[in-house]
C-alpha positions as CSV (number, residue, x, y, z in Angstrom):
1,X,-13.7,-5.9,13.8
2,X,-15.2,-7.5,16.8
3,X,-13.5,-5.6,19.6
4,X,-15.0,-4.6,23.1
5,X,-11.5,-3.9,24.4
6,X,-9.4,-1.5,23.6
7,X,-7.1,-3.8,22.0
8,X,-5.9,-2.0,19.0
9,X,-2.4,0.2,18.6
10,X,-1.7,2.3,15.6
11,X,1.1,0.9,13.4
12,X,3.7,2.9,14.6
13,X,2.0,5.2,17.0
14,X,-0.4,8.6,17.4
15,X,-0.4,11.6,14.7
16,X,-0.1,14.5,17.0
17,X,-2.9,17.5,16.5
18,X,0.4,19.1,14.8
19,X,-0.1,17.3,11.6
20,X,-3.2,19.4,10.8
21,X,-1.3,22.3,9.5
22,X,-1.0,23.1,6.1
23,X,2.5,22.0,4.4
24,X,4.5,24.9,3.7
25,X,5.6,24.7,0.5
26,X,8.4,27.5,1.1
27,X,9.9,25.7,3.6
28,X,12.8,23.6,2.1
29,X,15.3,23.9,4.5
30,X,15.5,21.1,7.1
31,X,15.6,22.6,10.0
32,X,18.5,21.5,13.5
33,X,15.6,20.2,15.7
34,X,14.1,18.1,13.1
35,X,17.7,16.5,12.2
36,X,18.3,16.4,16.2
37,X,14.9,14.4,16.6
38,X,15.1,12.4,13.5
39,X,18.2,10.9,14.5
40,X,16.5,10.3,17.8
41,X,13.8,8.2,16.1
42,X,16.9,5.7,15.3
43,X,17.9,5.7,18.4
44,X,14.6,4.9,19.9
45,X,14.0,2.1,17.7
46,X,17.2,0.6,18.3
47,X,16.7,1.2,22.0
48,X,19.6,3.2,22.6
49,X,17.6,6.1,23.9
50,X,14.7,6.4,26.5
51,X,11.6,7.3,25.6
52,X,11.2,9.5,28.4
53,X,14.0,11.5,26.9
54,X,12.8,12.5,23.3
55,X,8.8,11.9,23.2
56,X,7.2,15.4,24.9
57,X,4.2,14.5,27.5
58,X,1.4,15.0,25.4
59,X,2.9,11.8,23.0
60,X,3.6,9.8,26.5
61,X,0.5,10.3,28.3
62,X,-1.2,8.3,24.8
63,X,1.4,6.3,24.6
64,X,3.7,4.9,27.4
65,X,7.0,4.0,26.8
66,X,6.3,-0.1,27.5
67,X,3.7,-0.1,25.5
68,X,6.2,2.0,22.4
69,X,8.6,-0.4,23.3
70,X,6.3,-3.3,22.0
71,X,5.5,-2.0,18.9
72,X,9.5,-1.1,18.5
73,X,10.0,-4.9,18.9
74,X,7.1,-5.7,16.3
75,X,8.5,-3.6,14.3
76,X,12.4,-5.0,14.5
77,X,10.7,-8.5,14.6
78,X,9.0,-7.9,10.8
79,X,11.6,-5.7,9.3
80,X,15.1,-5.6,11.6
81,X,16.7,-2.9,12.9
82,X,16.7,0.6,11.7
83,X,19.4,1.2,10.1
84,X,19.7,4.7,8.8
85,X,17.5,7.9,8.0
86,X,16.9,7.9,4.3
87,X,14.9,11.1,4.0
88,X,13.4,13.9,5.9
89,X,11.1,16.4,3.7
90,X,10.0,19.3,5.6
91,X,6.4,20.4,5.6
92,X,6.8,23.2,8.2
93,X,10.2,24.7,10.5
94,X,8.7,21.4,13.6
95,X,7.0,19.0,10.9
96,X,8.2,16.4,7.9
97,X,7.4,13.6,5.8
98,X,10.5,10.5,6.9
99,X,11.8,7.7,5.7
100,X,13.6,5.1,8.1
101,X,15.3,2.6,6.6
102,X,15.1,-0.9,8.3
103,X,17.2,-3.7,7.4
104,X,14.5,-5.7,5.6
105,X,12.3,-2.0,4.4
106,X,11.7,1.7,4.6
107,X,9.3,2.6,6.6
108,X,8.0,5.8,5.6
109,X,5.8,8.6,7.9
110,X,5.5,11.6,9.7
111,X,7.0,13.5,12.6
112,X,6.2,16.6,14.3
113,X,7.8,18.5,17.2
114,X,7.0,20.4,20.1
115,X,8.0,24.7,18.8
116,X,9.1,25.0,22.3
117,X,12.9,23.9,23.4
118,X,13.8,21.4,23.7
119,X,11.9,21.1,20.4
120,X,10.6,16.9,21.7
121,X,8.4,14.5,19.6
122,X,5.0,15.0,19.7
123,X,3.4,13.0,16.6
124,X,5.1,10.2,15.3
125,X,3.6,7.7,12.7
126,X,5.5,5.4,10.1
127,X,1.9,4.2,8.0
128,X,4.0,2.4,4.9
129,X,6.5,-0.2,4.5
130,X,8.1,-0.7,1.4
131,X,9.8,-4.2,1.5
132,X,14.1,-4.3,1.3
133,X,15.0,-8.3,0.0
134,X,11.9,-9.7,1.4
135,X,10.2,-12.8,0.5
136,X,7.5,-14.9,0.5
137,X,10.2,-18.1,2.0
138,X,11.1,-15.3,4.5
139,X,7.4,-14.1,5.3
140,X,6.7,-18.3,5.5
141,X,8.6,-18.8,8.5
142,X,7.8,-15.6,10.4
143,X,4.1,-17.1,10.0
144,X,5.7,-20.4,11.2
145,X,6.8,-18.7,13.9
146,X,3.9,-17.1,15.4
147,X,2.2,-18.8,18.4
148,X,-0.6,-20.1,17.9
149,X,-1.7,-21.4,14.4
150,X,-2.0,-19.9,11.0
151,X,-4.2,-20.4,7.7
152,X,-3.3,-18.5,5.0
153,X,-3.9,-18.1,1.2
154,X,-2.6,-15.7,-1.2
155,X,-3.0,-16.0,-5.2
156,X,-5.8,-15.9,-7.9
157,X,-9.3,-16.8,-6.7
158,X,-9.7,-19.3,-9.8
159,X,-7.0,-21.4,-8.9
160,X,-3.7,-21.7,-10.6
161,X,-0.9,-21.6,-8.1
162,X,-0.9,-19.5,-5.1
163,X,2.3,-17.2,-4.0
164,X,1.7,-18.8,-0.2
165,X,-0.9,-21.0,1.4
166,X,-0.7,-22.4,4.9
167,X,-3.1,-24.4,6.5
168,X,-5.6,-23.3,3.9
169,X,-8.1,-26.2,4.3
170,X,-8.2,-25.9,8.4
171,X,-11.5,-24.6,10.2
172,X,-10.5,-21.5,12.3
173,X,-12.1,-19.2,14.4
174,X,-12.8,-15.8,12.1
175,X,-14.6,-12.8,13.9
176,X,-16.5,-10.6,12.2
177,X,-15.2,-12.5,9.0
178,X,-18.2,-14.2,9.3
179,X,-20.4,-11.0,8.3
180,X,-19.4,-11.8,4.6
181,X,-21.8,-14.4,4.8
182,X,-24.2,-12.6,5.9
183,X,-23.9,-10.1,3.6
184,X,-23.5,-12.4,0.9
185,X,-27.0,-13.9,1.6
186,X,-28.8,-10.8,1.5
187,X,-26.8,-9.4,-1.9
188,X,-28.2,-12.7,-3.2
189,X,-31.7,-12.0,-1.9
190,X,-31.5,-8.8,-3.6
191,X,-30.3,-10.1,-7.0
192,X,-33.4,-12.5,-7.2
193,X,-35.9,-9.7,-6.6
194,X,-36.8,-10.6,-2.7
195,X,-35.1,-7.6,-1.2
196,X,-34.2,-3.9,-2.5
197,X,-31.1,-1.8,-1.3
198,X,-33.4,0.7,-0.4
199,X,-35.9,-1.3,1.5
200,X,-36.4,-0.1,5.0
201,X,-36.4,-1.2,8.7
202,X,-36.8,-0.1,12.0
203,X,-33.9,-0.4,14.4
204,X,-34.9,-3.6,16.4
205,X,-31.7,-4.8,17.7
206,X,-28.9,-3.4,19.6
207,X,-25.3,-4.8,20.6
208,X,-22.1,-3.5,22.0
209,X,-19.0,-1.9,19.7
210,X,-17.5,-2.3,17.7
211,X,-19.8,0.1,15.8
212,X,-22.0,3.1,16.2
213,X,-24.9,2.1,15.9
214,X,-25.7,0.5,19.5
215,X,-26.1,4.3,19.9
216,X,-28.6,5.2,17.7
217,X,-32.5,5.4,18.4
218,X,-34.7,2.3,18.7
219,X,-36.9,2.1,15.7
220,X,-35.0,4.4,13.4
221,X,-35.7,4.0,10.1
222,X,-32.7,2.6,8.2
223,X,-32.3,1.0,4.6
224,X,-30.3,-2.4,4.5
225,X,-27.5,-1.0,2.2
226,X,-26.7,1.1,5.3
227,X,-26.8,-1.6,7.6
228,X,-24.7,-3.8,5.2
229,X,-22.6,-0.5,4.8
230,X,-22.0,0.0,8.6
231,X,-21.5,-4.0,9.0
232,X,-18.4,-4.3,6.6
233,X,-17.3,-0.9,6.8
234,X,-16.6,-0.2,10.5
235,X,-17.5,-3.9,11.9
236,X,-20.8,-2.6,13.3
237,X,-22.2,-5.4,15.5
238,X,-25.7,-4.1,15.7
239,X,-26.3,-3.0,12.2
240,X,-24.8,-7.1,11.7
241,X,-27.9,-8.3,14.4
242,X,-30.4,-6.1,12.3
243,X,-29.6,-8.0,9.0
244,X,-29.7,-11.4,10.9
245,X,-32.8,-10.9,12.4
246,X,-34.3,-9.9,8.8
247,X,-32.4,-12.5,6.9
248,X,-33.0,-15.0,9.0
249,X,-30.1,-17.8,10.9
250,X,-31.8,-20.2,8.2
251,X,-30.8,-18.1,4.9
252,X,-27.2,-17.7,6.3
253,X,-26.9,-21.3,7.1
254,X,-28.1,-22.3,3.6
255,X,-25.5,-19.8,2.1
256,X,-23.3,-21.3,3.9
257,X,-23.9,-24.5,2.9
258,X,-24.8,-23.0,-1.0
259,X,-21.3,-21.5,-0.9
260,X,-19.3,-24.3,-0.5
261,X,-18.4,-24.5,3.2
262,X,-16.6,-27.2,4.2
263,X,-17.4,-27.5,8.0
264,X,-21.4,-26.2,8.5
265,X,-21.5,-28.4,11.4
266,X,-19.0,-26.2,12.8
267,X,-19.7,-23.2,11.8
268,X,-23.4,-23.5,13.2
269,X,-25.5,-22.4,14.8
270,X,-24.9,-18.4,13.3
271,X,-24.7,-17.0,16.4
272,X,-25.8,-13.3,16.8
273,X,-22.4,-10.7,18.2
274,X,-24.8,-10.2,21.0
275,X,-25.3,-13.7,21.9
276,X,-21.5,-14.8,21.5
277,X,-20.9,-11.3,24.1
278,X,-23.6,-12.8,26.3
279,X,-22.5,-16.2,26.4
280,X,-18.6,-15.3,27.2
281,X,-19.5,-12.3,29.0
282,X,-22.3,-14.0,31.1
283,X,-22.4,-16.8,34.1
284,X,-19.9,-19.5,33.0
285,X,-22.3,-22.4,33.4
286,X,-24.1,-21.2,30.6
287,X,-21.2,-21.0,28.3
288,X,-20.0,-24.4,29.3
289,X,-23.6,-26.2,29.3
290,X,-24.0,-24.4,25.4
291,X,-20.1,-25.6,24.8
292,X,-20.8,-28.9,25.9
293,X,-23.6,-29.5,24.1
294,X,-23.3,-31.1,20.5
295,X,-26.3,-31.0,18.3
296,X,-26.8,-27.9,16.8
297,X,-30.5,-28.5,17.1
298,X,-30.4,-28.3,20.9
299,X,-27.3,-25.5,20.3
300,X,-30.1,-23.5,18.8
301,X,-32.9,-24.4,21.3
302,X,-30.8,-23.5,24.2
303,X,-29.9,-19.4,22.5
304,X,-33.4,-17.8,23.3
305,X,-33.0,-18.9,26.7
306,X,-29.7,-17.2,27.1
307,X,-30.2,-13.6,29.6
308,X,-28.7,-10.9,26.7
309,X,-30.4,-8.4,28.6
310,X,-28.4,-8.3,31.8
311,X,-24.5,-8.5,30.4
312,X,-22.7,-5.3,30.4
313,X,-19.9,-4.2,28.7
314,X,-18.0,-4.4,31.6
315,X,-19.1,-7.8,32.2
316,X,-17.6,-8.7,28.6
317,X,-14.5,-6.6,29.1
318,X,-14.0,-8.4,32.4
319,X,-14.5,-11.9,30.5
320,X,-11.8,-10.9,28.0
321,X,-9.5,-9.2,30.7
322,X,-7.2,-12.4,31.2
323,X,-7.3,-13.1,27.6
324,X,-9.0,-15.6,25.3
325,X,-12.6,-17.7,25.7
326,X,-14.0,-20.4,24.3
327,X,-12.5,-19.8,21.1
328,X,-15.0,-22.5,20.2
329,X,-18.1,-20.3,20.6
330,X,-17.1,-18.5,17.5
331,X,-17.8,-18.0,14.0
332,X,-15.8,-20.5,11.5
333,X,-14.1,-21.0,8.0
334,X,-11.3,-22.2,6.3
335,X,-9.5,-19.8,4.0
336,X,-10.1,-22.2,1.0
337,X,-14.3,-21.1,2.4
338,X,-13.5,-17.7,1.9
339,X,-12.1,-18.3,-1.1
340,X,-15.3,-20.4,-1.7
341,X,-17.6,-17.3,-1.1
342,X,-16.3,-15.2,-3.1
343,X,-16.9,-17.3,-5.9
344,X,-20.3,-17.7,-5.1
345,X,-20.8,-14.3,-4.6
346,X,-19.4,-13.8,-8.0
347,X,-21.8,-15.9,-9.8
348,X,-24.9,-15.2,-7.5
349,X,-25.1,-11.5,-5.8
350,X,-25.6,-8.0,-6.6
351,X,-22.2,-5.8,-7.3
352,X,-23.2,-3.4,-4.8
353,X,-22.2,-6.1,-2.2
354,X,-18.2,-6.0,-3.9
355,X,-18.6,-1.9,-3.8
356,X,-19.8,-2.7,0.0
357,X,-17.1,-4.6,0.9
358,X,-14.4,-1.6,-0.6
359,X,-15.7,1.0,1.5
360,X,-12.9,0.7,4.0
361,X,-9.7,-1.2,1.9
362,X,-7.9,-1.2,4.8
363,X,-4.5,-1.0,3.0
364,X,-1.9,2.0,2.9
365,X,-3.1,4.4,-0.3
366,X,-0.2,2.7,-2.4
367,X,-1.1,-0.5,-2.3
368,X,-4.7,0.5,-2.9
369,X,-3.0,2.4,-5.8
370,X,-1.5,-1.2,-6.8
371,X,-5.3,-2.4,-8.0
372,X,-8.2,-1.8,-9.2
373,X,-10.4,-2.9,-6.7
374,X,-9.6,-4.2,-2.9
375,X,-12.4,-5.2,-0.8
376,X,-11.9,-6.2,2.6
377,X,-13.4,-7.6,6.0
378,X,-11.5,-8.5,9.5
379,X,-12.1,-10.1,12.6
380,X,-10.9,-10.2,16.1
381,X,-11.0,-11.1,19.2
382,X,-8.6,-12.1,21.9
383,X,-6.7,-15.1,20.7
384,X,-8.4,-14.2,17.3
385,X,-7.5,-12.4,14.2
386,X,-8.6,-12.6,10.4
387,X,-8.0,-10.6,7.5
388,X,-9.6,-10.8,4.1
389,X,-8.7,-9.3,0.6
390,X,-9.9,-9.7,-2.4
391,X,-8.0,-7.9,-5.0
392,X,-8.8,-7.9,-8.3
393,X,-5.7,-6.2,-10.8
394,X,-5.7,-4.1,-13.9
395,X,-6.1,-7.3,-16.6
396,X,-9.5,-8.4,-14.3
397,X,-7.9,-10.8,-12.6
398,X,-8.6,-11.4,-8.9
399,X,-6.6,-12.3,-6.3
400,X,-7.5,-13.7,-2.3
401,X,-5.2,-12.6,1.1
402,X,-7.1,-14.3,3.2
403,X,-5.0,-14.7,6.8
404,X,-6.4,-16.5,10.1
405,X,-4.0,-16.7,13.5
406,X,-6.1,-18.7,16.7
407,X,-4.0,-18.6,19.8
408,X,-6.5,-20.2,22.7
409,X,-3.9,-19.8,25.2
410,X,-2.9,-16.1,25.1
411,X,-4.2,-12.6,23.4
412,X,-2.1,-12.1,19.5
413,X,-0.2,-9.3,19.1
414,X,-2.3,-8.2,16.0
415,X,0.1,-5.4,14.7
416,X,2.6,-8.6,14.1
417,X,0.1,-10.3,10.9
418,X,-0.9,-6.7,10.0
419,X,2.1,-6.0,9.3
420,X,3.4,-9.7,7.4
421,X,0.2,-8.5,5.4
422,X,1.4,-5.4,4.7
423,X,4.6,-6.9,3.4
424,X,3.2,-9.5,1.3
425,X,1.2,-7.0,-0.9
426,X,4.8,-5.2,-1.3
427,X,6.1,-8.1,-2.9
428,X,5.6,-8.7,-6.7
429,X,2.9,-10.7,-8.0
């Protein structure tokens, strides 16, 4: 995803170093401390214990008790309060696999201890949710709920009737979404014979994380399957400026446009991640001269003459500090365009593009155990956040998750739609 900041927080918190040990198969008996700390876990959640008093230093210096207390209420929000331990298996005398059930699900996880009295938390993480009497009327209005506005779709990619759709027709403001156009345009360049997966470049470009690449040498040689592999599979934002500049803002707009998008004047000009960091990281009369202008002609007259040399990452992170910017100067789509694409790309681009785009799932293993394919692309910002799916199931029929959230007025709580989308795949389809 788009991020400069350090905006993200694991779904319930950090794995200690504890959980590399081998499970000791041996070891059934559970042991006092880990029935002590579990029971503790409870308590945490339902804030009837300090944190200060159960997690061991090493857990608090990563994770501070205000900031576990706002993913304890994320957590309650979604699912209610815990309830009850349903399950501790032990995979050592300080370690085990839990289960914590919520009012509305069990959240399932790990837990490790300190060996030294008094035996405190040191790794906690609850990575699954198995949904408790949830639904998608229920999962409706906590969407409704959320600040901000929501467009969501989820059900077959042909048509028919979806499961939940909200908004699904509205423009909004998509992140590093937008890098499955571009990597639709060049799978389609590929399929007519212009380009090859193995065709080379050398490293022209370079941007800030998310990514790796920003890091590597100017003028390495690279093929474009492992720039479109580093763009979808960890959001890299200069391997994404690489396949622009050799695709070309023209052959993205016109897949755009070929693709069925239903606002191009929107969604143009295709800006660049550096340029959007350099126009909301850089002097403000630039961003507001470029917002205020309104043909995209002069839009993409005025980008060469933007300075993307002298912005920092601090100068970005300083931008984004107080919280949104110009959630105009963005990239755009509805997700009835998403849905769109992937029909295009279905009729139009090389496969490798689909085995691209399920590199990095980004669901828990049993939901990605639930299909036989899931592909998927996010994208965030402050006051942004998109997630994609597309799913196909065991009879070869597909499925979209496509959810958008735009809150111009204050930074989203992320962990809050990850989680409704986590709870949505639970249900039946």
């Amino acid at each position: 995803m788009l991020r400069i900041l350090v905006l993200a927080l694991s779904l319930l918190l950090i794995p200690s170093a504890a959980f590399a040990q081998d499970a000791n198969d041996n070891e059934t008996a559970v042991s006092e401390p880990l029935k002590i700390r579990t029971q503790d876990v409870i308590a945490l959640l339902k804030q009837e214990k300090a944190a200060e008093d159960v997690f061991g230093q090493q857990f608090l210096a990563a994770v501070p008790p205000a900031q576990f207390n706002v993913v304890t209420q994320q957590l309650t929000s979604q699912f209610g309060a815990a309830v009850v331990v349903e399950s501790i298996e032990p995979t050592g005398e300080f370690t085990a696999n839990i289960a914590i059930r919520f009012e509305r699900a069990i959240g399932r996880g790990t837990l490790a201890l300190s060996p030294i009295e008094p035996h405190k938390i040191e790794g906690l993480l609850l990575r699954e949710f198995d949904a408790i009497d949830d639904s998608f009327a229920k999962i409706e209005a906590d969407l409704a709920a959320l600040p901000g506005k929501v467009g969501v779709y989820y059900g077959p990619l042909k048509g028919g009737v979806p499961k939940l759709s909200i908004n699904p027709d509205d423009q909004f403001a998509i992140g590093s979404t937008f890098k499955l156009y571009v990597l639709a345009a060049l799978a389609e360049d590929i399929e007519a014979g212009k380009r090859h997966w193995d065709d080379v470049v050398s490293l022209s470009r370079e941007s800030f994380p998310s990514g790796m690449m920003q890091d590597w040498p100017q003028g390495a040689p690279v093929t474009l399957h492992t720039l479109a592999g580093m763009m979808i599979s960890i959001s890299d934002n200069t391997a994404t400026d690489e396949l622009i500049h050799v695709l070309g803002r023209d052959r993205i707009a016109k897949l755009l446009e070929e693709s069925g998008h239903s606002d191009t004047a929107k969604a143009n000009p295709i800006l660049t991640t550096l340029e959007l960091f350099a126009l909301k990281g850089g002097p403000r009369e630039v961003l507001e001269a470029y917002r205020a202008e309104t043909s995209i002609e002069r839009k993409l007259a005025m980008l060469p003459e933007i300075d993307v040399v002298s912005v920092t990452a601090d100068d970005v992170n300083s931008a984004f500090a107080d919280g949104p910017v110009a959630l105009d100067v963005e990239w755009f789509a509805s997700a009835n365009d998403l849905r769109k694409l992937f029909h295009h790309m279905n009729r139009v681009t090389d496969y490798t593009a689909f085995s691209i785009m399920g590199i990095n799932p980004s669901v828990r293993a049993s939901t990605r155990e639930d299909w036989a394919y899931v592909g998927y692309k996010g994208g965030s910002e402050p006051g942004v956040l998109n997630l994609t799916w597309l799913l196909t199931d065991f009879s070869g029929n597909e499925h979209v998750l496509i959810l958008s959230w735009n809150n111009p007025d204050a930074a989203l709580e992320n962990s809050k739609l990850e989680l409704i989308a986590q709870r949505i795949l639970a249900l039946p389809r």
